[in-house]
C-alpha positions as CSV (number, residue, x, y, z in Angstrom):
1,X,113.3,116.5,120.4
2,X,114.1,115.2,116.9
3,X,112.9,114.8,114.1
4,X,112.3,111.4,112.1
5,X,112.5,111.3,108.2
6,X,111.7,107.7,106.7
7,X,113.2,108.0,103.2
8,X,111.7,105.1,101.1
9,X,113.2,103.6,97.9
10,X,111.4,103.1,94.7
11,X,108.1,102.0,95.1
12,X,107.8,99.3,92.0
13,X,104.4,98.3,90.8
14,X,101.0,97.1,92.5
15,X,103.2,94.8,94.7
16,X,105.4,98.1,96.2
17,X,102.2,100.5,96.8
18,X,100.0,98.0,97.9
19,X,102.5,96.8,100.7
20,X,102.5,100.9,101.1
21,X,98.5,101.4,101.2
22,X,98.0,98.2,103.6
23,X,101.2,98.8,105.9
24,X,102.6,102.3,106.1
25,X,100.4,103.9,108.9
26,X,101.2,100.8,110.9
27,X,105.3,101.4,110.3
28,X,105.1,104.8,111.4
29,X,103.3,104.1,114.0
30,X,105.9,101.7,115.3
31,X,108.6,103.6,114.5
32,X,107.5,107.0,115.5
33,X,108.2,108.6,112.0
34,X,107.1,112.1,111.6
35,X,108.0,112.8,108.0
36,X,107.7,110.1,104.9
37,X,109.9,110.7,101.9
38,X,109.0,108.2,98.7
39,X,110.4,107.5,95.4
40,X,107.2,106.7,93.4
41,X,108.6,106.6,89.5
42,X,108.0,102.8,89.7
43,X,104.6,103.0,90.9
44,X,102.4,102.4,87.8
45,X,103.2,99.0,86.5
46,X,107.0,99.4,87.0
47,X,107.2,102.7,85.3
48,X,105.6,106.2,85.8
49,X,102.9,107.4,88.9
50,X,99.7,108.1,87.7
51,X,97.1,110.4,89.9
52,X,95.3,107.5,91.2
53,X,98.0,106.2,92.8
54,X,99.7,109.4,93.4
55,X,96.4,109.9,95.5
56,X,96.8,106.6,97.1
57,X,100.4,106.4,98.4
58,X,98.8,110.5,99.5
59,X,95.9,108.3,101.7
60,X,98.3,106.2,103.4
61,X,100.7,108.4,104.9
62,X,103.4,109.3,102.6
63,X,104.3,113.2,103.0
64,X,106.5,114.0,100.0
65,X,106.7,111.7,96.0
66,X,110.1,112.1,94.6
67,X,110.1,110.9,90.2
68,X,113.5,109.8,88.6
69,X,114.1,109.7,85.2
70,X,110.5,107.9,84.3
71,X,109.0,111.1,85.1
72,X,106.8,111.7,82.1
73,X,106.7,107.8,81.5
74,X,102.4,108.0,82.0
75,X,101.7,111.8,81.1
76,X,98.5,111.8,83.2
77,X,100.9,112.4,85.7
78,X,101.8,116.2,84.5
79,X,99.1,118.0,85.9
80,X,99.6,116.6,89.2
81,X,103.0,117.7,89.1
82,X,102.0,121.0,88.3
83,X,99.4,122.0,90.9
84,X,100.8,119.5,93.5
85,X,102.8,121.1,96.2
86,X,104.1,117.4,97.8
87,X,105.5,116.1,94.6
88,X,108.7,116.8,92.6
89,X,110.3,116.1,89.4
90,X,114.4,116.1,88.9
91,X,115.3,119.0,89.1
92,X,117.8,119.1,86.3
93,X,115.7,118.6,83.9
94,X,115.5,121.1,81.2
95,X,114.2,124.6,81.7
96,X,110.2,124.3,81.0
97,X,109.8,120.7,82.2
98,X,106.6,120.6,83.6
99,X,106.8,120.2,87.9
100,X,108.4,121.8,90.8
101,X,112.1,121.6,91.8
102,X,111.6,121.1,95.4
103,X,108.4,120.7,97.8
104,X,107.9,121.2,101.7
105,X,106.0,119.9,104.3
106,X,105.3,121.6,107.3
107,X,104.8,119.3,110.5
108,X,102.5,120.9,113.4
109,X,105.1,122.2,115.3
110,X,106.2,124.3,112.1
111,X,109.1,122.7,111.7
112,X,109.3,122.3,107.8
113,X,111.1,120.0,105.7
114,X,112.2,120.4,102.0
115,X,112.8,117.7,99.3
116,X,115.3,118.1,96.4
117,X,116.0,115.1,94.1
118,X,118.1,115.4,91.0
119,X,119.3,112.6,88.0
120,X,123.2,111.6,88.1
121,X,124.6,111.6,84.5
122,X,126.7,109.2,84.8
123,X,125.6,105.6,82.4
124,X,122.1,107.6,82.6
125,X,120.2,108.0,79.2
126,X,119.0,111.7,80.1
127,X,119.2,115.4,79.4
128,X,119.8,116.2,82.3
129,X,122.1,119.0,83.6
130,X,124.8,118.8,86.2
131,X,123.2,118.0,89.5
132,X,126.0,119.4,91.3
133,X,125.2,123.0,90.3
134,X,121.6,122.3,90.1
135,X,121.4,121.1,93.7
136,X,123.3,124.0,94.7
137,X,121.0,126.8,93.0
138,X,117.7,125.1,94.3
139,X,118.8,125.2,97.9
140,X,119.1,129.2,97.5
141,X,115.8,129.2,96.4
142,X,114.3,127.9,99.2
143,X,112.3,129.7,101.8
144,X,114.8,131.0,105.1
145,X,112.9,129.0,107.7
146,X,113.8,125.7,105.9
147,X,116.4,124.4,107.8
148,X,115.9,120.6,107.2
149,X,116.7,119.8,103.7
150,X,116.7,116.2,102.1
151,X,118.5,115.5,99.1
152,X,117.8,112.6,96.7
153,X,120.5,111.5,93.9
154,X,118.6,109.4,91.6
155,X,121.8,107.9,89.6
156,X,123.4,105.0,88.0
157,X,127.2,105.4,89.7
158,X,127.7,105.3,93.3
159,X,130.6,107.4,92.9
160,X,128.2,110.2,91.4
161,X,125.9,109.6,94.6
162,X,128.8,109.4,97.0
163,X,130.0,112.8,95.7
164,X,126.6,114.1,95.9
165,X,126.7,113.1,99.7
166,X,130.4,115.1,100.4
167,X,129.3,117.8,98.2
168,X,126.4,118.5,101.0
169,X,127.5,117.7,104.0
170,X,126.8,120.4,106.0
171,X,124.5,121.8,104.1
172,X,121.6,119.5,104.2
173,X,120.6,117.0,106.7
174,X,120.0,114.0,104.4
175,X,121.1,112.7,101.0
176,X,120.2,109.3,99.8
177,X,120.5,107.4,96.4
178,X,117.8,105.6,93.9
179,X,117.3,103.8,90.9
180,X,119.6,101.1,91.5
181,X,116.9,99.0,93.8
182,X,120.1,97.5,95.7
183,X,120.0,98.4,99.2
184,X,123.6,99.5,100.0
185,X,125.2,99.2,103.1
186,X,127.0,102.5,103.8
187,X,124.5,104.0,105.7
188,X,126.3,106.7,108.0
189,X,126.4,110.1,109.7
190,X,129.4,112.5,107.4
191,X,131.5,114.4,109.3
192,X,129.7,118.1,109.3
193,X,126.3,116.1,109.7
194,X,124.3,115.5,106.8
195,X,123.1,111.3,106.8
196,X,124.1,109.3,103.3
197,X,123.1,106.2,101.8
198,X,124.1,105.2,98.2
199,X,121.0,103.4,97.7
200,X,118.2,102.3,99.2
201,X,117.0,99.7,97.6
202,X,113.6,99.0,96.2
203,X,109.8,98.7,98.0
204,X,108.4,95.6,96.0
205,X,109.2,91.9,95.3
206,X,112.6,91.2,95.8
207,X,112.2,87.4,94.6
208,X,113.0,89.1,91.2
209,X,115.3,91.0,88.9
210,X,115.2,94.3,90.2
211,X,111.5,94.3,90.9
212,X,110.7,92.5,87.5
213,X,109.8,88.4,86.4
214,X,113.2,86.5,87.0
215,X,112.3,84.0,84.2
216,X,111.7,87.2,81.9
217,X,114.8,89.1,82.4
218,X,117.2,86.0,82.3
219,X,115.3,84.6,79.3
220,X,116.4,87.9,77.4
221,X,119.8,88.4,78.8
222,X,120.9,84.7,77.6
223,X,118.8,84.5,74.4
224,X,118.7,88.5,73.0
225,X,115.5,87.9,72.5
226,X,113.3,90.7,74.0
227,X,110.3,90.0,75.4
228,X,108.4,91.8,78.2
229,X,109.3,92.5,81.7
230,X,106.3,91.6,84.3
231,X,106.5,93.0,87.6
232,X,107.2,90.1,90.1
233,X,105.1,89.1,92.9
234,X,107.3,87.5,96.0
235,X,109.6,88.7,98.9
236,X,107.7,91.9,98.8
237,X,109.7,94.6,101.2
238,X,109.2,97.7,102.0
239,X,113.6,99.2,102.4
240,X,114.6,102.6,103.2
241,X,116.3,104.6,106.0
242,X,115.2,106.0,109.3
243,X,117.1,109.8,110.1
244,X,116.7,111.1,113.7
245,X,117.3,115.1,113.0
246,X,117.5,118.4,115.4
247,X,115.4,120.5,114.1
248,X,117.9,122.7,115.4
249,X,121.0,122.5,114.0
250,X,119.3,120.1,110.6
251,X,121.9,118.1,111.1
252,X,121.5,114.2,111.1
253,X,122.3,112.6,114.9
254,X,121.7,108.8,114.2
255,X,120.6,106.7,111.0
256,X,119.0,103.4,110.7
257,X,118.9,101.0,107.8
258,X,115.4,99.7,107.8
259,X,113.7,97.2,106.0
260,X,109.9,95.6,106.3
261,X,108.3,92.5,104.7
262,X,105.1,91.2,105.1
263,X,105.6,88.5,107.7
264,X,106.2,91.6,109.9
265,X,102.7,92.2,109.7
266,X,101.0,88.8,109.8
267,X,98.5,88.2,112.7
268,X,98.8,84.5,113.7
């Protein structure tokens, strides 16, 4: 009997969360997920989580909140990421950052499954250390009995992600890539079984710049002249990936590209 991990890309303003609030339990429902990974740093207006909706995305299903590198964006968010035990921050951020380096959720069979993510370097504005090394210390800390480990590589370069995945493989069961909002098409099993995606892609509206007012962002590429970057409204999707694992061996036996919009859900 496996286990299935929905891993879902950055959640981006009240368009992504409310698509997660009104249709989550549904999708895993339908797809018989057991575990629900999110990257929430987009949450709150396009940047940051606050607790309200931390609490929220909590309500509707979704097991484990990965941050990127708009962590601290709305610092209500800190003491959540203290006390929480189902949310984590990069964890090569600087020593003293406020959050934990990995979480894990334990399913009712006790099968338990840990979360890492960490911030590429690479055309990133960030202090962050090298996630290579980072990755590799936090998975010695964790407990024995967590065989099922998922790594997230929250990064600018897909080479940087891509070498996170073949730096794992074997070692985790998943690693999958954010912050680009692209869904990328390279979804596949590695050779010593450990899933990779490069990216993938954005919950939100994808009639849009990268989640944000079309009109807005072309206005200021082509004129120079800044001016603020709405959320947008249309297309909204819900993209990610779908990981069958053994809870076994950890290692990943099939994995699905999967994507939702909201016609899927309309009653006629």
């Amino acid at each position: 009997m496996s286990i299935r991990i929905l891993c879902v890309g950055d959640v981006v303003g009240r368009p992504g969360r409310s698509f997660i609030n009104a249709h989550l339990k549904q999708i895993r429902r339908r797809m018989q997920i057991d575990v629900v990974v999110v990257n929430a740093e987009n949450a709150a207006g396009g940047s940051g989580l606050t607790p309200t909706i931390y609490d929220k995305l909590i309500e509707a299903g979704v097991h484990l909140i990965t941050l990127g590198d708009h962590v601290y964006r709305r610092d209500q968010i800190i003491p959540v990421l203290e006390r929480s035990d189902r949310i984590v921050r990069p964890a090569n951020l600087p020593p003293g950052a406020p959050g934990k380096e990995y979480a894990v959720w334990t399913l009712e069979s006790g099968v338990r499954v840990a979360i890492i993510t960490v911030l590429g370097r690479l055309f990133m504005r960030s202090v962050a250390d090298c996630p290579f090394r980072t990755v590799d210390r936090v998975i010695d800390q964790l407990p024995e009995d967590v065989k099922i480990i998922v790594v997230e590589c929250h990064a600018e370069a897909t080479s940087e992600k891509i070498a996170m995945g073949w730096h794992l493989d074997g070692r985790v069961s998943i690693v999958f890539g954010t912050h680009t909002h692209i869904p990328t098409a390279d979804e596949r099993v590695l050779p010593q079984g450990t899933a990779y995606i490069t990216d993938l892609g954005m919950t939100g509206p994808y009639d849009s710049i990268l989640g944000r007012q079309t009109d807005r962002v072309l206005s200021t590429m082509i004129t120079a002249v800044p001016s603020p970057f709405g959320v947008a409204t249309d297309d909204v999707r819900l993209c990610g990936l779908i990981v069958d694992v053994d809870p076994d061996t950890a290692r990943a036996q099939s994995v699905e590209r999967f994507c939702a919009k909201l016609e899927d859900f309309e009653t006629p």
